[in-house]
C-alpha positions in Angstrom: -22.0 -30.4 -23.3 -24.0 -28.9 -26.4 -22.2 -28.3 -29.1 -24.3 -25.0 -31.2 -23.1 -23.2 -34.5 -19.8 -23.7 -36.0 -17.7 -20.6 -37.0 -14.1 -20.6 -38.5 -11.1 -19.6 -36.5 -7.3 -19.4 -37.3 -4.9 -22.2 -36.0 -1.0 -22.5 -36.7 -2.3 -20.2 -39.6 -4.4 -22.4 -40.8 -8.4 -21.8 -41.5 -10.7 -24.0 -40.1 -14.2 -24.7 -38.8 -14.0 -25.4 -34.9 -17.4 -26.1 -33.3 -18.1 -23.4 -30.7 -19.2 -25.2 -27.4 -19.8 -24.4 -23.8 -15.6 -24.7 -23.0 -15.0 -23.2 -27.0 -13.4 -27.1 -27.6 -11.4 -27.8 -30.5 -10.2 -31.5 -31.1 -6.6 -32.6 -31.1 -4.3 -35.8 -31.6 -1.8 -36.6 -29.4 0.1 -39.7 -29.7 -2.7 -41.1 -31.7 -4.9 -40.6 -28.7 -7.8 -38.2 -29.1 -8.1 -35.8 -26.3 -10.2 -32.7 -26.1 -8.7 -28.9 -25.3 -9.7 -25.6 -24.6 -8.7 -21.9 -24.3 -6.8 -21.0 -21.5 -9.8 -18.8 -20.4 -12.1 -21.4 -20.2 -10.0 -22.9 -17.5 -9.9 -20.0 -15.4 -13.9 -19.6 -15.5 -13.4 -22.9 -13.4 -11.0 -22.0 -11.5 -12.5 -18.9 -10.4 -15.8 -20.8 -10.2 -13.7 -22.8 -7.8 -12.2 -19.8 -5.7 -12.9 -16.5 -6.7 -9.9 -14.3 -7.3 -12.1 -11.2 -4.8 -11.5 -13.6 -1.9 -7.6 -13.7 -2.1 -6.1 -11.3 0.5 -4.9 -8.4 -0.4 -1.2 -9.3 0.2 -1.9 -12.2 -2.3 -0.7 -12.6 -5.9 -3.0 -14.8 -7.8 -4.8 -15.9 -11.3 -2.6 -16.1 -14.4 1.0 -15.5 -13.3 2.8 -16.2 -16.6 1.3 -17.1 -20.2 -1.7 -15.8 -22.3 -5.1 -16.9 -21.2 -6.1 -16.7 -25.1 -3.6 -20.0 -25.6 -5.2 -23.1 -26.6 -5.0 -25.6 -23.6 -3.6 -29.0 -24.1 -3.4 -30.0 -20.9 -3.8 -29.5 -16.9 -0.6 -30.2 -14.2 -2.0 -29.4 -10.7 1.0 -28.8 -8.2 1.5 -27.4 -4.8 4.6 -25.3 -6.0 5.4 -24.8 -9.7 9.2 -25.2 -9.1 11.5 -26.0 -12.3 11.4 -29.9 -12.1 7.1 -29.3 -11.9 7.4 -27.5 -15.0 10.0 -30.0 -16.4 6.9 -32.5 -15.6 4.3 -30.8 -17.5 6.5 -30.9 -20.4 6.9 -34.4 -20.0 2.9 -34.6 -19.6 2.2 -32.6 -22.7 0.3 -29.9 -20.2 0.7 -26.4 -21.4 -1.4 -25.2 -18.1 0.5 -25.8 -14.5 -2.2 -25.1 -11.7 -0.4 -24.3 -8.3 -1.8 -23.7 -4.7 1.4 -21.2 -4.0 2.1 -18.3 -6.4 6.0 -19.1 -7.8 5.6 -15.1 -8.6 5.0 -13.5 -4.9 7.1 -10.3 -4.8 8.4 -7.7 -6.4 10.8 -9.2 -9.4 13.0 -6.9 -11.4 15.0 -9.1 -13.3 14.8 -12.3 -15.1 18.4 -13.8 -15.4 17.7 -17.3 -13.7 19.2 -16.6 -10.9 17.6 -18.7 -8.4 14.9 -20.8 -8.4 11.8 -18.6 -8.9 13.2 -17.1 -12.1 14.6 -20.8 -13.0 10.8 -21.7 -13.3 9.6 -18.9 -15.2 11.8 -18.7 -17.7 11.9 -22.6 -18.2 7.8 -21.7 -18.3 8.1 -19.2 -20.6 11.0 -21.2 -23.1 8.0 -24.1 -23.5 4.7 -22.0 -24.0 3.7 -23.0 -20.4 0.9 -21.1 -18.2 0.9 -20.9 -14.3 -2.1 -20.1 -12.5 -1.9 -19.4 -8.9 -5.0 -20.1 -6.3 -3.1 -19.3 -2.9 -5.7 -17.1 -0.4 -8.7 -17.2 -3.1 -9.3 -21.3 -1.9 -7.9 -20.6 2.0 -10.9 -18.1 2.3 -13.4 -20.1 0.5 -15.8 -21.9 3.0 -15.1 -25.3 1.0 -11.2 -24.7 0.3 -8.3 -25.4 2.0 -9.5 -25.6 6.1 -12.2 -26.9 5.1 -10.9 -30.0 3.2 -8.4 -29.9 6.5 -11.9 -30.9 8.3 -12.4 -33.0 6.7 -9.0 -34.8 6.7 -9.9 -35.0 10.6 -13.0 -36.0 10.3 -14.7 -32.8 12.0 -18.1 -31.6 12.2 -20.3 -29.1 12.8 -17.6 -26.4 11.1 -17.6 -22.7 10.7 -15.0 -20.1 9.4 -12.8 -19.1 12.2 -11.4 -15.6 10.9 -14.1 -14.4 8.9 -13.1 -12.0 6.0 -14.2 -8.5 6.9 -14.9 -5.7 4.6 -16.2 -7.3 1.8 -19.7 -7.0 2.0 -21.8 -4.3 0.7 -25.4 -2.9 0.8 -27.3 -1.1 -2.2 -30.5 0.8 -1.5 -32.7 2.1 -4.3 -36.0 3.2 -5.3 -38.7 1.4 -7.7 -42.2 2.3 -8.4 -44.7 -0.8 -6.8 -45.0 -2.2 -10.2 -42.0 -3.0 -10.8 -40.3 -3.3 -7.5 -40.5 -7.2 -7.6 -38.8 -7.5 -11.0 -36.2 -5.2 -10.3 -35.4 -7.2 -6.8 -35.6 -10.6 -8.5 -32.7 -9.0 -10.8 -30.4 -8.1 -8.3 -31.1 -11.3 -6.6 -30.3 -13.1 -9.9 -27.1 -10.8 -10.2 -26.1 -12.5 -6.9 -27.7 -9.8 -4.2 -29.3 -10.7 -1.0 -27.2 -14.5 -0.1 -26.8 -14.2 3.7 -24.9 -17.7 4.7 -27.4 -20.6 3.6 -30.2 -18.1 2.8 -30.4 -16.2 -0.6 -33.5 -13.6 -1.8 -32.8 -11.7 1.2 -33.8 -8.1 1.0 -35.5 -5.8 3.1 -38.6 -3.3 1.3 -40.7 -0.5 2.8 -42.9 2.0 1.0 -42.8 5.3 0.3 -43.6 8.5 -1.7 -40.8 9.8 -4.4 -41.3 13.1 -5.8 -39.2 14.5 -8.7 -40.2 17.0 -11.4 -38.2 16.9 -15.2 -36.6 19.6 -16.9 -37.2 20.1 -20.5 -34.9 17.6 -21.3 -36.4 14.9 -19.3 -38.3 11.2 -20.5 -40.1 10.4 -17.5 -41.4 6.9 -17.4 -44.3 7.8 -15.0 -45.9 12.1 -15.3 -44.7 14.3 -17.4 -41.6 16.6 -18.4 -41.7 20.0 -15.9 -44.6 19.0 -14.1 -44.2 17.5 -10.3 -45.1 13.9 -9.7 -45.8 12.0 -6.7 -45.1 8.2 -6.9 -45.7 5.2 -4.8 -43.0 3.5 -4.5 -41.3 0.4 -3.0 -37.3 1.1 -1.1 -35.5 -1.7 -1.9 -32.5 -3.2 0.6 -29.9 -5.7 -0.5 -26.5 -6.7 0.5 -24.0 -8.6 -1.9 -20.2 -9.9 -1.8 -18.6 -6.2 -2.7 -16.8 -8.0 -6.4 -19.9 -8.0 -7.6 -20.8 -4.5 -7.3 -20.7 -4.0 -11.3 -23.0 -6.9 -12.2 -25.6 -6.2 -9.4 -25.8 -2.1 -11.0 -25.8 -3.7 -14.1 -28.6 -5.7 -13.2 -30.6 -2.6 -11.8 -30.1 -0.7 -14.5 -31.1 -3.2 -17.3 -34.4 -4.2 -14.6 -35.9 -0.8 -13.8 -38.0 1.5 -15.6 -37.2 4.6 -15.0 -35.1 7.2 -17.1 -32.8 8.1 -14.0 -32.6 5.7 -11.4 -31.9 7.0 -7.3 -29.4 4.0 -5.7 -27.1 4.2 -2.7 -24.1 1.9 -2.3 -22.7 1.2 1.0 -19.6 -0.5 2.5 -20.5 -2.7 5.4 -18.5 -3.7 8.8 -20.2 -6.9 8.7 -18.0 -10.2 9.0 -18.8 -12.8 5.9 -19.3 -15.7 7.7 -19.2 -17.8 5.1 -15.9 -16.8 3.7 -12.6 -16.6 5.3 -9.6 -18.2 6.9 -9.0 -21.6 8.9 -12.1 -23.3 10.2 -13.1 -24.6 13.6 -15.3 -28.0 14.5 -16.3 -30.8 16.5 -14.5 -34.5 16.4 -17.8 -36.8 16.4 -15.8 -38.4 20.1 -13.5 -36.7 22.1 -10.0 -38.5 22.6 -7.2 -37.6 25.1 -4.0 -34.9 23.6 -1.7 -37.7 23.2 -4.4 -39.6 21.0 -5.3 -36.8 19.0 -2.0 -35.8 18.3 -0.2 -39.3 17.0 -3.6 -39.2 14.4 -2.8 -36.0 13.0 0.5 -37.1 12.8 -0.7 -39.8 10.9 -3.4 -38.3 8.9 -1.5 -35.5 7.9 1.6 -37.6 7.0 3.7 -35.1 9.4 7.2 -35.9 9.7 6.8 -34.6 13.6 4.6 -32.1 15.3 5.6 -29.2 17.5 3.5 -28.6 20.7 2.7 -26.0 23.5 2.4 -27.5 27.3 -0.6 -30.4 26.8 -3.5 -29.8 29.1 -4.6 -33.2 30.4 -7.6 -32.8 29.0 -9.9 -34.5 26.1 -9.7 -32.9 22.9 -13.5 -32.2 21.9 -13.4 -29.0 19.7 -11.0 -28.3 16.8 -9.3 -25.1 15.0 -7.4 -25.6 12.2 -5.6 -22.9 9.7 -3.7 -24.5 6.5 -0.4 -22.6 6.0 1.0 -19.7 8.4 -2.0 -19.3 11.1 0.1 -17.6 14.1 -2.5 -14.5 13.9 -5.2 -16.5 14.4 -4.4 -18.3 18.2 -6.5 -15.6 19.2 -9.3 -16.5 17.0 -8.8 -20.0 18.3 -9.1 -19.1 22.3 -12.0 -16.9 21.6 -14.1 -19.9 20.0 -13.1 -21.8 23.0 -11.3 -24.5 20.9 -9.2 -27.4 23.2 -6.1 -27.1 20.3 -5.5 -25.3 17.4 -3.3 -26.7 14.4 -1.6 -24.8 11.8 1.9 -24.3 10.6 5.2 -22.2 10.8 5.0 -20.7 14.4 7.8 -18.9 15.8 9.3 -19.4 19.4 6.8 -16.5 21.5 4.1 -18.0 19.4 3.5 -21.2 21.8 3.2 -18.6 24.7 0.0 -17.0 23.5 -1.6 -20.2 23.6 -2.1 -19.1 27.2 -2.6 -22.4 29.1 -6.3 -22.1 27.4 -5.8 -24.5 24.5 -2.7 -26.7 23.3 -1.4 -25.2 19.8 0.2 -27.3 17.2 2.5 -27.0 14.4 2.3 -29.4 11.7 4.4 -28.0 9.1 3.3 -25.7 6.3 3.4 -28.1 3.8 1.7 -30.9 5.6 -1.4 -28.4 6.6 -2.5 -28.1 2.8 -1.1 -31.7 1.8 -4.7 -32.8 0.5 -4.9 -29.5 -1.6 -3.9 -30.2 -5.1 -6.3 -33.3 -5.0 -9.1 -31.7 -4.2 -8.2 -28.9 -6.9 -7.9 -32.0 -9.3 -10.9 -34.1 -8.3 -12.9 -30.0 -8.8 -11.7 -29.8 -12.7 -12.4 -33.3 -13.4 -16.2 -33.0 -12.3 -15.9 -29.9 -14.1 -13.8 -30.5 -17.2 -15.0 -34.3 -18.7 -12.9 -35.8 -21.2 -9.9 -34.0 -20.6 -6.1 -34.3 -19.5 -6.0 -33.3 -16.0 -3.2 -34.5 -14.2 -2.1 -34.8 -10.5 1.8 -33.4 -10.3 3.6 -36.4 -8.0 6.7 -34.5 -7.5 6.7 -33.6 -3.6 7.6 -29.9 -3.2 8.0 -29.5 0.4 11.3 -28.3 0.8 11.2 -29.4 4.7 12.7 -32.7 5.3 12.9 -34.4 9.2 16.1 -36.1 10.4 
């Protein structure tokens, strides 16, 4: 990092002179160690670097659940669950920051009396100046989240999203004289416009003539005031993830030259391929049911595995969903996948798998086991120098006779 200007801030009351770096750091001693630490904030421009709270369904409850992101951080817990005895272990840990996969806050809560084990947590969170930030759907849909880092527990290849997120694309058409067409589409594309899958400065441009004619109170760039003028011009095409519709007008507006600018914005039908939930892929050798079962069991440190009827047949191509993945068996026939592993399915679920593919259960907990340490291993590539800590309190609240 480069540390630039100093300016002074206010501390415990105190005035002093912090330097202002990328992360706005400020030094502090701890037990006669020096660690670094930074605004809340700073965190969750990580975090959301990491899994971007617009990819969270809409169902979802995620980002900062309890705390003030203006709070200087002393440290990072990562948990699956921030239950009571998780926040009890930050404390411990001198982290003021608990990072979970699952929201503690999901529904509606009218009262805070500590009356079981959600409110428990918040107020114990609350008492000790702790923060809980939630991640949840925001890292299922991301194409390198939660299935994904299932994949790769399994060793699969070849992987693509299974369910990919719908309505979250959108397309912007505008105008721009030839002059300045390329700047204003190397604008948007720097905004974040035109990324289809593992191609980005997509856009599509045809020419034109524009005509418009200024009242008396018009600036025009190009002819003059009451008079009508004929342009060349160049229509520009782009399409862009739909939570960045206010940088990508921002960047149009601050790129173009003209005094009023002529833009359409419209909401796609198009899946996003590369966002959305569980994944599907190849093992690199195909093993028998049996096989392939006992080394998920394994890998996945399940305490058993429920089954539909097994096949007799090789197990070549995989679908995975971490968490609740009934809807998506479906999903999982459709791409023609020999079994399909996910977590808390109900009785009538294991019919649907239809005799086409073998559908496992694994346990919700077991299905994003690898989680937190990938979330962990993320904010230490990201964050150097810096207390980030792996909670080792097991949350599952499923235990196996």
């Amino acid at each position: 990092m480069i540390i630039t200007k100093s300016k002074d801030t206010k501390h415990n009351g105190k005035k002093s002179s912090v330097p202002n770096l990328n992360f706005h750091l400020v030094s502090l001693k701890l037990k006669k160690t020096q660690y670094f630490s930074m605004q809340i904030s700073s965190v969750i421009t990580v975090l959301e670097e990491l899994a971007p709270l617009a990819y969270a369904e809409d169902f979802d409850n995620v980002g900062l659940l309890v705390g003030d992101k203006n709070t200087i951080c002393t440290g990072i817990l990562v948990c699956h669950d921030a239950l009571e005895q998780v926040i009890d272990e930050a404390i411990a840990k001198n982290c003021n920051l608990v990072v979970c996969f699952h929201p503690i806050l999901f529904s509606g809560i009218k009262k805070i009396t500590g009356q079981d084990y959600v409110q428990k947590s918040v107020i114990k969170a609350i008492k000790n100046d702790i923060a809980i930030y939630a991640i949840h759907t925001a890292l299922d849909n991301h194409r390198n989240g939660v299935n994904k880092i299932f994949c790769n527990a399994l060793g699969l290849i070849n992987t693509k999203i299974l369910v990919p997120k719908q309505n979250f694309i959108q397309k912007l058409v505008t105008y721009a004289p030839i002059d300045c067409a390329n700047a204003v589409k190397q604008a948007l594309f720097n905004a974040g416009a035109g990324n289809i899958a593992n191609y980005d400065n997509c856009s599509f441009t045809s020419e034109g003539i524009g005509s418009y004619r200024g009242n008396e109170l018009s600036n025009p760039t190009i002819g003059t005031k009451g008079v009508l003028t004929h342009t060349l011009e160049q229509k520009i095409e782009v399409i862009f993830e739909k939570h960045l519709q206010k940088q990508i007008i921002n960047a149009l507006f601050s790129s173009h030259i003209y005094e009023e600018i002529a833009y359409e914005i419209y909401n796609l039908e198009n899946k996003h391929q590369q966002v959305g939930l569980g994944m599907i892929g190849e093992l690199e050798h195909e093993i028998n049911e049996i096989d392939f079962l006992h080394f998920v069991k394994k890998t996945m440190q399940c305490g058993g595995i429920r089954h539909s009827k097994l096949l007799g047949k090789n197990i070549k191509k995989v679908a995975v969903l971490g968490g609740s993945g009934s809807f998506a068996i479906p999903n999982a026939i459709t791409a023609q996948a020999d079994i399909y592993v996910t977590a808390d399915l109900k009785y009538h679920d294991f019919y649907k798998a239809e005799n086409k593919l073998v559908v496992a259960d694994i346990g919700h907990f077991e299905s994003e086991r690898f989680t937190k340490n990938y979330i962990v291993d993320f904010l230490k590539e990201k964050i150097t120098n810096f207390a980030i800590v792996l909670s080792e309190i097991n949350t599952n609240p499923v235990k196996y006779l």
